[in-house]
C-alpha positions in Angstrom: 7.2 61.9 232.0 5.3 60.9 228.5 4.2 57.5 227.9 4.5 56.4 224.1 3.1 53.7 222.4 4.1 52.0 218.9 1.6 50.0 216.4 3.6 46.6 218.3 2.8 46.9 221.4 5.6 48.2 222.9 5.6 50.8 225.7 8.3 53.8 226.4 8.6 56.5 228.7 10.1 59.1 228.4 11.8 61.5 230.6 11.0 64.9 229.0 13.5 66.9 231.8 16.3 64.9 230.2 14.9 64.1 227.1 16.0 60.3 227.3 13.9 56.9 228.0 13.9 55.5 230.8 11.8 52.2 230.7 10.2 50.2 227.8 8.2 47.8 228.0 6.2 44.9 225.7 3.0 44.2 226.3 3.0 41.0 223.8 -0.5 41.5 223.0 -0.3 43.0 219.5 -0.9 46.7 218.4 -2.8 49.1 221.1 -5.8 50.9 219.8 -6.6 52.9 222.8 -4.5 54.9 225.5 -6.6 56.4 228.8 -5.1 57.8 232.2 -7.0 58.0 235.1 -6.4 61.5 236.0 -7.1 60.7 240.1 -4.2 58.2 240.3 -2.1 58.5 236.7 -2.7 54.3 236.4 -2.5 54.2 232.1 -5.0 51.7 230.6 -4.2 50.5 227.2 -6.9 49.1 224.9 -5.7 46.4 222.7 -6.7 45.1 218.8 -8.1 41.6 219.9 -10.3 43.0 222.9 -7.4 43.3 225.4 -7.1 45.3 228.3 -4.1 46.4 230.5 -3.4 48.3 233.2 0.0 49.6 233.6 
């Protein structure tokens, strides 16, 4: 599974097994700067341009 990010906002994954997507998602806070998993528990958190932070 990859995790891809555009300069929008938006969110895909990606199956690489099958090589399709299988989710997408906005985050509606403008473009993400910054893209950090937490190797313990695999939790993504995405940095945004205004100061944002999400967890996902």
């Amino acid at each position: 599974m990859c995790l891809f990010q555009n300069s929008k906002g938006y969110l895909s994954y990606i199956d690489v097994s099958i090589g399709e997507k299988v989710a997408g998602y906005s985050t509606q806070m403008g473009r993400l700067d910054v893209m950090c998993q937490n190797p313990s528990n695999a939790i993504v958190t995405l940095g945004h341009s205004g100061g944002m932070g999400t967890t996902c």
